[in-house]
C-alpha positions as CSV (number, residue, x, y, z in Angstrom):
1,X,23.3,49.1,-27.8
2,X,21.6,45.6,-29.2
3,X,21.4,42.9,-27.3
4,X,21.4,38.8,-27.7
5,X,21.2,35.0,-27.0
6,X,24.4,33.5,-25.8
7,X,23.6,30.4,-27.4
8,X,23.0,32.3,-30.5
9,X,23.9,35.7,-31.9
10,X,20.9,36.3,-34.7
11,X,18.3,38.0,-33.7
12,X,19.3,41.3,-32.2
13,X,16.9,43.0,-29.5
14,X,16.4,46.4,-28.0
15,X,17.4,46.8,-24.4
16,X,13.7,47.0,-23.4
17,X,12.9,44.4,-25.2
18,X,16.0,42.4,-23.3
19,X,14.3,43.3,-20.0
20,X,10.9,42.7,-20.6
21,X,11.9,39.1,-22.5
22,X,14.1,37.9,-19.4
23,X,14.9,34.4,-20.8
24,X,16.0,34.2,-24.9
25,X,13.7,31.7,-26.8
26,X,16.3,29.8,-27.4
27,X,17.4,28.8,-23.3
28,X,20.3,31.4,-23.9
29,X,21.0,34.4,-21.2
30,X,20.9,38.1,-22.9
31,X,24.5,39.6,-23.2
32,X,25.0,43.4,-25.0
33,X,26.7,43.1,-28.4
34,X,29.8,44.7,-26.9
35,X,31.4,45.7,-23.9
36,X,31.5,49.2,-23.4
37,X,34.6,51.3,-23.0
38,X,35.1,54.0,-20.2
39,X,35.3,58.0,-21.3
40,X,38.9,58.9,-20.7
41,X,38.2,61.3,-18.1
42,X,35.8,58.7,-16.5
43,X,38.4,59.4,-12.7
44,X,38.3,62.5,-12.6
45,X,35.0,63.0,-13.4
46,X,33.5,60.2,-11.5
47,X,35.5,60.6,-8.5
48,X,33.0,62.7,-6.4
49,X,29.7,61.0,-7.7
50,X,27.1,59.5,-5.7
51,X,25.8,56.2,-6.6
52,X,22.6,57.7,-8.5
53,X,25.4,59.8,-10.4
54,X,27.7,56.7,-10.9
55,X,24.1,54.5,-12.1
56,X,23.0,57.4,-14.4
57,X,26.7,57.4,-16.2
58,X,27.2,53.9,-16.6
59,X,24.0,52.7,-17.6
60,X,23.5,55.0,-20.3
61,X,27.1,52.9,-21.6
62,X,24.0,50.5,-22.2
63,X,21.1,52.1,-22.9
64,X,20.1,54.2,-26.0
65,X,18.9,57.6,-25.4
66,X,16.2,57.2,-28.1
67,X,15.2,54.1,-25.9
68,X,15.3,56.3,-22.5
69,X,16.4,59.9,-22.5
70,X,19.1,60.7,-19.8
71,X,16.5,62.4,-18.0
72,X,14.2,59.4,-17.9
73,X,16.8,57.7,-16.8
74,X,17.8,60.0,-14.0
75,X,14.6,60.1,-12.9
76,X,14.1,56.3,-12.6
77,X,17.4,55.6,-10.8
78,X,16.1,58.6,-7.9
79,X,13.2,56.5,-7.5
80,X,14.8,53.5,-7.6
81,X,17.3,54.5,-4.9
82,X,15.3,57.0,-2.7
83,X,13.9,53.8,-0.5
84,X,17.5,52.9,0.7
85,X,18.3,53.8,4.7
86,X,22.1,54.8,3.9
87,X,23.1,58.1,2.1
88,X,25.5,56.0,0.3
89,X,23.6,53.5,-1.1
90,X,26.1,51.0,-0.8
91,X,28.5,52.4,2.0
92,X,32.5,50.5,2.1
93,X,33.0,49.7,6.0
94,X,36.7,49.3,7.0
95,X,37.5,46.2,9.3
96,X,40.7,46.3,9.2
97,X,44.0,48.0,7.3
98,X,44.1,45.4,4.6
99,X,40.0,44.6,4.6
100,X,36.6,46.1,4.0
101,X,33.1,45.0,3.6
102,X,30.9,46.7,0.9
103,X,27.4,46.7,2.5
104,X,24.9,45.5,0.1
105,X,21.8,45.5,2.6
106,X,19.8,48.6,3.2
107,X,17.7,48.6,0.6
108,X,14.2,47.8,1.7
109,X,14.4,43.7,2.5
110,X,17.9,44.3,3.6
111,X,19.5,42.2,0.6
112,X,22.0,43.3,-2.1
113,X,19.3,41.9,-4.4
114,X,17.2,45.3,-3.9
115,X,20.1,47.0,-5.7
116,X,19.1,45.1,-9.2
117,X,15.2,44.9,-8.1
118,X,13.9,48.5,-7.5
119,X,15.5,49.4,-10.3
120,X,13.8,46.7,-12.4
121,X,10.3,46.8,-11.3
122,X,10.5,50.9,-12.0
123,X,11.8,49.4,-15.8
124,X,9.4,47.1,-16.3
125,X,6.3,50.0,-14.9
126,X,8.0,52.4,-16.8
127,X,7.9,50.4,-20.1
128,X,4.6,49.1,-19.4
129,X,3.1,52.4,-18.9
130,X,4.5,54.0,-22.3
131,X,3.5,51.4,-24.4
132,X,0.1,51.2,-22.8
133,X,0.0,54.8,-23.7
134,X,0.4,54.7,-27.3
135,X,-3.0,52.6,-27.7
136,X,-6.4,53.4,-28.8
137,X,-9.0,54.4,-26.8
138,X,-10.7,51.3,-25.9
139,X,-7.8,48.6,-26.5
140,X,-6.6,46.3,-24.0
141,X,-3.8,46.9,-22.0
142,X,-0.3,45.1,-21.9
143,X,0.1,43.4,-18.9
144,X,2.7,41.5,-17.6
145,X,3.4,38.3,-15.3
146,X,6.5,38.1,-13.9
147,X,7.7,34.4,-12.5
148,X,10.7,34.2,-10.3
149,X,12.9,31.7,-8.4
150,X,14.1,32.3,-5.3
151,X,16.2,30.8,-2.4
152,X,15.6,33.3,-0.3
153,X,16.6,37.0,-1.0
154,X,15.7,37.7,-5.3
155,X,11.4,36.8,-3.6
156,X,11.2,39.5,-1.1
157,X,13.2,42.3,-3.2
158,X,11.4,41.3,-6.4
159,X,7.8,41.8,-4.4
160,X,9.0,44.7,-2.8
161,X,10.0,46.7,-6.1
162,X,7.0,45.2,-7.5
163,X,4.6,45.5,-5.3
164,X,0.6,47.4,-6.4
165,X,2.2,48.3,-9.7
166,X,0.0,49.0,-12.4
167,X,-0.6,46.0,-14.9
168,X,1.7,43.3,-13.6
169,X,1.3,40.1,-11.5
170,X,3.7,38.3,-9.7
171,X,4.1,34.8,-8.9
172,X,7.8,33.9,-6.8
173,X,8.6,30.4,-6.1
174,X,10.3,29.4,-3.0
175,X,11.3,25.7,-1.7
176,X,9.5,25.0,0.9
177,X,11.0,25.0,4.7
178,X,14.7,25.8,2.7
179,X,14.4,29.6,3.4
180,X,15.1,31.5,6.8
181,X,12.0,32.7,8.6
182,X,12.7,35.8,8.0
183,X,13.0,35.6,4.3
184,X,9.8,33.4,4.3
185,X,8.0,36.1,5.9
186,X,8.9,38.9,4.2
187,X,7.7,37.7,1.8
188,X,4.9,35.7,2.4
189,X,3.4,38.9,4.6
190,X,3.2,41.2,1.3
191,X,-0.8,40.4,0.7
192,X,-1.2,43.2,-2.0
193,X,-3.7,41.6,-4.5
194,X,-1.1,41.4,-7.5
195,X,1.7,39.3,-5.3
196,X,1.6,35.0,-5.2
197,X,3.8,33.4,-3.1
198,X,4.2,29.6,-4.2
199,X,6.0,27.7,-1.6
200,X,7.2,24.4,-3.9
201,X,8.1,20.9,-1.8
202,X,11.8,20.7,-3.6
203,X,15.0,22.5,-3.8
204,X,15.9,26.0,-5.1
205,X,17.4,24.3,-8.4
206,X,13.7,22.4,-9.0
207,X,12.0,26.3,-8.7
208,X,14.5,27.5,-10.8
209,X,13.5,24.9,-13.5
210,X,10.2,25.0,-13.5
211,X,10.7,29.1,-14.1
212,X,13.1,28.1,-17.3
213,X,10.7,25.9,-18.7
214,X,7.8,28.0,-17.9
215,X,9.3,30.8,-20.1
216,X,11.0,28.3,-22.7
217,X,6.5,27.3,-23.2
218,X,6.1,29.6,-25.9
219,X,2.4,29.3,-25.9
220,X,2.4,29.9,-22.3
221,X,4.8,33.1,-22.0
222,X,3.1,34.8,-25.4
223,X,-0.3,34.1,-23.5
224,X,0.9,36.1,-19.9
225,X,3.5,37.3,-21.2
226,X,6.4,36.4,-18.7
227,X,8.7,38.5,-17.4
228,X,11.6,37.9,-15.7
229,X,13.1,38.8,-11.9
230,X,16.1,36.3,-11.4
231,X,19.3,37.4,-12.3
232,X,19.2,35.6,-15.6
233,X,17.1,39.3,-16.5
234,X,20.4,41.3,-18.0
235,X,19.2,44.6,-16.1
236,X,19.6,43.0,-12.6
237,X,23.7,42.2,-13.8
238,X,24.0,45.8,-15.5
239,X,22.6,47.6,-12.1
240,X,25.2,45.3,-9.9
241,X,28.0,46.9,-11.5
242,X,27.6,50.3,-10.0
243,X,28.4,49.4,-6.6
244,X,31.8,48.2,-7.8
245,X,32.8,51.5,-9.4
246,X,31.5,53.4,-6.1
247,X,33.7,51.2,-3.9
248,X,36.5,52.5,-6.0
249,X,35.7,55.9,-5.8
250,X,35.5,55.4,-2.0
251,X,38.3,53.0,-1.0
252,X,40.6,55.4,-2.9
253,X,39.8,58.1,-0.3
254,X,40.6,56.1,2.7
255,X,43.7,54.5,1.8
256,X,47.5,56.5,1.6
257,X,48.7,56.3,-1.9
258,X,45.7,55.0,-3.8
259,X,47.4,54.5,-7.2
260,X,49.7,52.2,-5.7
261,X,46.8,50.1,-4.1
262,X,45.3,46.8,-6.2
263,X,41.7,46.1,-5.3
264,X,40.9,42.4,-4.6
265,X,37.0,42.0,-4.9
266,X,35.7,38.5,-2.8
267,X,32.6,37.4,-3.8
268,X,29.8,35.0,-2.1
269,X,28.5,33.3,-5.1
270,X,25.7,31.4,-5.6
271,X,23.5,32.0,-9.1
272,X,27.1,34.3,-10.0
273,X,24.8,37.4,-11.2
274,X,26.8,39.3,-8.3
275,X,30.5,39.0,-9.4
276,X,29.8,38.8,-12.9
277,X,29.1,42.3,-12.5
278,X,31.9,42.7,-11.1
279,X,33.4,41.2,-14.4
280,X,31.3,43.5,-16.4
281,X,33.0,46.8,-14.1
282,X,37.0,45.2,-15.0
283,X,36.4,44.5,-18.2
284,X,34.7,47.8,-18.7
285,X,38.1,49.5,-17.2
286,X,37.7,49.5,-14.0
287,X,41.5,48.8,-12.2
288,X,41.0,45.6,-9.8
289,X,42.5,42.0,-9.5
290,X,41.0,39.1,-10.0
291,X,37.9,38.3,-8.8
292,X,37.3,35.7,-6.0
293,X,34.7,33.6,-5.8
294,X,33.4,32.3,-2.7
295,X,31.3,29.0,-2.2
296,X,29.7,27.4,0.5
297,X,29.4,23.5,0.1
298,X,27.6,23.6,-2.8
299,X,30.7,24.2,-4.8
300,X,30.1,23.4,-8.4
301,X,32.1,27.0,-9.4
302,X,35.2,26.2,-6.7
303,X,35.2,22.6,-8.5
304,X,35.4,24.1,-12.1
305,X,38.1,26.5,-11.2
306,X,40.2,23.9,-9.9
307,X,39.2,20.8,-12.5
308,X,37.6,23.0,-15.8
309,X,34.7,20.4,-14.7
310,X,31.4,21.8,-14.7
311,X,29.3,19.0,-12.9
312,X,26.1,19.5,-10.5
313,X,27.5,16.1,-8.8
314,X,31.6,15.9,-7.8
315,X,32.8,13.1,-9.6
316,X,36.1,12.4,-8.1
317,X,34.2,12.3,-4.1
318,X,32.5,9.6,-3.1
319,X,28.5,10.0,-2.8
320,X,27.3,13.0,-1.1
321,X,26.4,13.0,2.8
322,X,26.7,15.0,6.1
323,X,29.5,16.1,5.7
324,X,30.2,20.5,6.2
325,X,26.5,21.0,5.2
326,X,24.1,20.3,7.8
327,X,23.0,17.6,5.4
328,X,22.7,16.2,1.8
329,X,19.0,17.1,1.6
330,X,17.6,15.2,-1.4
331,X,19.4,12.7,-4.4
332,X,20.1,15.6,-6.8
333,X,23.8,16.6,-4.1
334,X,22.1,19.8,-2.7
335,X,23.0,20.5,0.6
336,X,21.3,22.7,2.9
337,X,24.4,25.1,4.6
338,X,23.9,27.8,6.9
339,X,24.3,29.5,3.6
340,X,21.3,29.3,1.9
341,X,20.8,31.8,-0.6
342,X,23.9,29.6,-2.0
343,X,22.8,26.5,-1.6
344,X,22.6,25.8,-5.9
345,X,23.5,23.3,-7.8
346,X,23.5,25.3,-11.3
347,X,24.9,28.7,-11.6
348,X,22.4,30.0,-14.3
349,X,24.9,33.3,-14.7
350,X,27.7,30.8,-15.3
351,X,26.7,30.6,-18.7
352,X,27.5,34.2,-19.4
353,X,30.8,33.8,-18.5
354,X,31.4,30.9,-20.8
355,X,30.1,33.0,-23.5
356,X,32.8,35.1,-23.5
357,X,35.5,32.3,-22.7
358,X,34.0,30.4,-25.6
359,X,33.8,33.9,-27.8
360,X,37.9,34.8,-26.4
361,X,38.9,31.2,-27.7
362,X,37.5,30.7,-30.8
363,X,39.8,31.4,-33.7
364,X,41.1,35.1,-33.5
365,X,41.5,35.0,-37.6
366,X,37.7,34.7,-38.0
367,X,35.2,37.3,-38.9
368,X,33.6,38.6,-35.4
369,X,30.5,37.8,-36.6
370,X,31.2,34.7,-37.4
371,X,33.2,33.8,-33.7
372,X,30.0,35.4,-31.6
373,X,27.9,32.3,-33.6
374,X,30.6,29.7,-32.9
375,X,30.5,31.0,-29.7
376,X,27.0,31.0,-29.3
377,X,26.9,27.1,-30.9
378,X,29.9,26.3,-28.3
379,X,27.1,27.5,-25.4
380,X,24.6,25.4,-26.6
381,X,26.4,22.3,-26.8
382,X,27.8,22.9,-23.3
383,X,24.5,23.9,-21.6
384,X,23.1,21.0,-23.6
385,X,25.6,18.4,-22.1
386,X,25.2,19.7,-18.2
387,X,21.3,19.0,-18.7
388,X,21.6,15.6,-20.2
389,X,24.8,14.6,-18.5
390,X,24.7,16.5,-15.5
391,X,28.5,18.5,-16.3
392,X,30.6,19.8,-18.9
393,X,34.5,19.5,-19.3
394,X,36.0,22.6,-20.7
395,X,39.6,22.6,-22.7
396,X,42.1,23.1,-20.8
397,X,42.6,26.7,-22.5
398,X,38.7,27.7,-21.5
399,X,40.5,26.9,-17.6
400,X,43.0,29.0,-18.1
401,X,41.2,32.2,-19.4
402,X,38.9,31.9,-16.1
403,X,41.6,31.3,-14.1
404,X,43.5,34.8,-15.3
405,X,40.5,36.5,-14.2
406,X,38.9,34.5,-11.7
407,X,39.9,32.7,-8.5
408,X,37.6,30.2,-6.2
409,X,37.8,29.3,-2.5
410,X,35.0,26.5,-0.9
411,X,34.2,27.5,3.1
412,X,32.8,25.1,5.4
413,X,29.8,25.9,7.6
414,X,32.4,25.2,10.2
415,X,34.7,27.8,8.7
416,X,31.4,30.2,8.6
417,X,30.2,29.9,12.4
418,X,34.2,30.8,13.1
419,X,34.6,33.6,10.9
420,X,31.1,35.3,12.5
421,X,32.6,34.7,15.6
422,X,36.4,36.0,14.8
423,X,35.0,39.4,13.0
424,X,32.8,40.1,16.1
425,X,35.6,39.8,18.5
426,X,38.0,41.4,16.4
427,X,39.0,45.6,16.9
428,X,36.3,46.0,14.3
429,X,33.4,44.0,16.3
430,X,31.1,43.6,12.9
431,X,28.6,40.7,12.6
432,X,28.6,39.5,9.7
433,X,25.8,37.6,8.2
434,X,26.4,33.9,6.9
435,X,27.0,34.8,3.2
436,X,29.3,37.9,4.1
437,X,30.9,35.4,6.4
438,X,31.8,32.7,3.5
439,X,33.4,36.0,1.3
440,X,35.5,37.0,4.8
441,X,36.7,33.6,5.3
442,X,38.0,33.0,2.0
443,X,39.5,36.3,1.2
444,X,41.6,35.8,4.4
445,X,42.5,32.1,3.3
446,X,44.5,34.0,0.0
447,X,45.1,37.3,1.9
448,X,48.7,36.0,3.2
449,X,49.2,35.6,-0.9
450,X,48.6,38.8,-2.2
451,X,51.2,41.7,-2.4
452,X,51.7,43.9,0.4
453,X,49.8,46.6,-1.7
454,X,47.0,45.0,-2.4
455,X,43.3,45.7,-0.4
456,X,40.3,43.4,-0.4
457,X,37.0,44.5,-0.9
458,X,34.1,41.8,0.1
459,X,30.8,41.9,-1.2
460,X,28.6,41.7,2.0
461,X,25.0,40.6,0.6
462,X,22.6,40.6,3.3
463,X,21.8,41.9,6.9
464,X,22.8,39.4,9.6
465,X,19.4,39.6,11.4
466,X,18.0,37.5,8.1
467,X,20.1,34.6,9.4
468,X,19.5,34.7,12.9
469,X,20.2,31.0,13.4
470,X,23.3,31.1,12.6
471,X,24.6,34.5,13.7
472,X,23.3,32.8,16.8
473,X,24.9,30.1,16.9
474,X,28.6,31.7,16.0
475,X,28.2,34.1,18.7
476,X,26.0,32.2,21.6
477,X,29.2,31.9,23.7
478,X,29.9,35.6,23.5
479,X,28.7,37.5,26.8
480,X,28.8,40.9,25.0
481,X,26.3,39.7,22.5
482,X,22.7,40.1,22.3
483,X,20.7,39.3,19.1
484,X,17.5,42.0,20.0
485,X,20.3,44.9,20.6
486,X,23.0,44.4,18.4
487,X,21.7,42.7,15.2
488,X,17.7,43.0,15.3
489,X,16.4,46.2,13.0
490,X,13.1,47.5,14.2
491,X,11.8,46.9,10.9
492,X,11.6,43.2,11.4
493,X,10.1,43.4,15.2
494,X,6.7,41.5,15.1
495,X,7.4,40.1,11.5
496,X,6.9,36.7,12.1
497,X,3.7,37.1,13.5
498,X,1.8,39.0,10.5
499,X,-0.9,37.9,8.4
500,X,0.8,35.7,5.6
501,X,-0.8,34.7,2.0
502,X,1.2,31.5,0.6
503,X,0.2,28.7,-2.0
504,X,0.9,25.1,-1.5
505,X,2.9,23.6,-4.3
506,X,3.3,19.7,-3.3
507,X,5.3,18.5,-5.7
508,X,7.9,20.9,-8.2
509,X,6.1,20.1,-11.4
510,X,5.2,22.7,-14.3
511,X,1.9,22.0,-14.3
512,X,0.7,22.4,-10.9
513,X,2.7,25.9,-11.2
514,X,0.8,26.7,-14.2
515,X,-2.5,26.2,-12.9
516,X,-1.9,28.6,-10.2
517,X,-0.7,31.2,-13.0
518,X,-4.0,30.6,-15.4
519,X,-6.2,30.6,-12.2
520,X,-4.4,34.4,-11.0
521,X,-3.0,36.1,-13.7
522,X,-5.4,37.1,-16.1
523,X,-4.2,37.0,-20.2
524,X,-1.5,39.7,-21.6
525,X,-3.7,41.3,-24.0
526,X,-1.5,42.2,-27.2
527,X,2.3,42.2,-27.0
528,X,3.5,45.8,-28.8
529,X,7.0,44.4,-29.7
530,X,8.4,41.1,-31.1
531,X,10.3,39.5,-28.6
């Protein structure tokens, strides 16, 4: 399996060459030459698998066993997976007869991004240490730096699968005072000499940026050679897909008459890495509906589904204030929600998708080769137009193809606060964090929709006690609650108060990030592969 640029399908790359590269030269995200297809026996054998089973099975669909042998593989998706608290990896929690949660959160910063992020900094160590093996005596090692965005969750995974491992540096960017405290401190109290925490004064989108341009410098990324954390890295998407296939598996065994039963995935969706797995898994084969996505506020995806408009700013509302958000925090429209691991302007996995629109719309008499580079040339206008203009409007037949696999819901923080509170008192009693919370509320807005048969499944991607403020706040007029005994994990017991190592950015410009790189990181040495 190959691997290249949505915005241009030329130059063909190795799948560790993908995931060390991150970013394509070109601005482009890096999708696999083709979707995979299941083996026919793939229910019946899969059926009883556990998820290291399920990961070893589906990404070798993927990855070349002259790249990584299946025991390599095995071996790395173990590792990868033996620092998770549950048995299960990803255990499905029944709420109710039509509803379940899919638990994301007990990896080791109790985020569904430590699903994608142990496996990834094992890749990246593994990769590292086999290249550096096949030098001279004497040579300089490869080293890499990886540079990440975060708006709360991907920086605390990302250090934590990264942490003291040989040969690489990282550096995560954070906006400053627009994570929880106990994202902030997780990771901000990891003080192992290889991990830089930059706390920017802007938004998540302005960190993002300044990590696209950063790797789009080529003189800069060939000099540290950069690697990439944020879900734009293709092995972060591909290790996201498992946990749909072992929901499956699993909600089959609870449920009478399981071939009768449609699965309804409900996704909260910010950056869209986690449901376009999910697209990834049903185009693969796997039997489900369509996918929901779920917004907060910051509702640029519920917008296109309903207009075909792809606009950081809503052009048929009038300007942006107070309204559901707490507040419209800066000119650019992003408001700061209860939410805030969504709180995005620009869904950088968005583009993905449109790939594939693009590709399924392009002229179906034309060489395949030749559609994958209109398709790639259709990207780059569009992704071209958002940046200058600020939004994109896609034909009407684009719409449509999204719509047939897609739907989209926008929740309030309003909304949010009430759906913590009604799952708590419910039969269930589950307390649910603020992201879980925006999936809930909008899969049981189109629940009263959906045929009789069918069963919901939402992604729930972080542990409520990361958002104490507002699990607080939902459930402060609840007598049976109490944050320290029913929420708080011992793990994060004295957290806040820990020795912290953070750098001051004071404005979001490249530069000021880049001298914090060249003063840390020390130079790549000689890059093994063309990338």
């Amino acid at each position: 399996m190959r691997y290249f640029s949505t915005r241009g399908a030329d130059q063909l790359l190795s799948f560790e060459e993908t995931v060390l590269a991150g970013l394509a030269p070109d601005g482009g995200l890096y999708i696999p030459e083709r979707i995979p297809s299941l083996p026919a026996n793939w229910q019946s054998a899969w059926k009883d698998y556990s998820f290291v089973d399920l990961s070893v099975e589906i990404l070798s669909l993927y990855i070349s066993q002259e790249e990584i042998s299946r025991a390599e593989l095995r071996e790395l998706v173990e590792k990868s997976y033996s620092t998770f608290r549950h048995p299960d990896v990803t255990p499905l929690k029944k709420l109710n007869d039509k509803t379940y949660v899919l638990e994301l959160f007990h990896g080791p910063t109790f985020a569904f991004k430590d699903v994608a992020l142990q496996l990834l900094g094992n890749l990246f160590e593994f990769f590292l240490k086999r290249r550096n093996a096949r030098k001279a005596p004497g040579e300089k090692p490869e080293k890499l730096t990886v540079v990440g965005a975060t708006s709360g969750d991907t920086g605390s995974a990302a250090i934590y699968g990264l942490r003291n491992k040989a040969n690489i540096s990282i550096f995560i960017l954070h906006p400053k005072g627009r994570v929880s405290p106990i994202q902030e401190a997780q990771m901000t109290t990891v003080t192992d000499a290889n991990v830089h925490n930059l706390a920017v004064r802007g938004t998540f989108d302005d960190c993002q940026d300044i990590v696209k341009t950063l790797f789009n410098d080529r003189e800069f990324n060939a000099t540290h050679r950069l690697g990439a954390v944020n879900s734009i890295n293709w092995a972060r998407i591909l290790a996201q897909t498992v946990y749909y296939f072992l929901s499956y598996f699993h909600l089959r065994k609870q449920v009478p008459n399981p071939d009768e039963v449609e699965i309804q995935y409900v996704v909260p969706t910010g950056n869209f890495g986690d449901i376009l797995a999910g697209y990834y898994a049903k185009r693969m084969g796997l039997p489900m509906g369509r996918l929901g996505v779920a917004t907060n506020s910051n509702d640029i995806l519920a917008r296109f589904w309903k207009s075909g408009a792809y606009e950081k700013v809503d052009s048929s509302a009038p300007a942006p204030g107070g309204s559901d958000g707490k507040q419209a925090t800066d000119a650019s429209g992003v408001r700061e929600t209860l939410s805030p691991a969504m709180d995005i302007l620009v869904s950088s996995n968005f583009e993905r998708l449109l790939w594939y629109l693009a590709f399924e719309g392009a002229a179906q008499g034309e060489d395949v080769v030749e559609r994958k580079k209109a398709a790639g040339a259709t990207i780059a206008d569009w992704m071209s137009k958002v940046k200058s203009d600020g939004r994109v409007q896609v034909p009407v037949s684009v719409l449509e193809l999204a719509r047939r696999d897609f739907f989209a819901e926008r929740v309030s923080d309003e909304e949010t606060l009430e759906t913590i509170k009604y799952y708590f008192e419910s039969e269930a009693h589950y307390i649910a964090d603020p992201h879980t919370a925006v999936g809930l509320c909008a899969a049981r807005r189109v629940a009263p929709q959906n045929p009789p048969q069918t069963r919901q499944i939402v992604l729930s991607t972080a542990h409520p006690a990361k958002f104490s403020e507002a699990v607080t706040r939902a459930l402060q007029g609840s007598p049976s609650f109490s944050f320290e005994r029913d929420v708080l994990p011992t793990e994060f017991k004295g957290l806040l108060e820990r020795e912290r190592r953070v750098i001051d950015v004071e404005a979001a410009q490249v530069d000021l990030v880049k001298k914090v790189i060249e003063n840390f990181a020390e130079p790549a040495g000689e890059v093994g592969a063309s990338v």
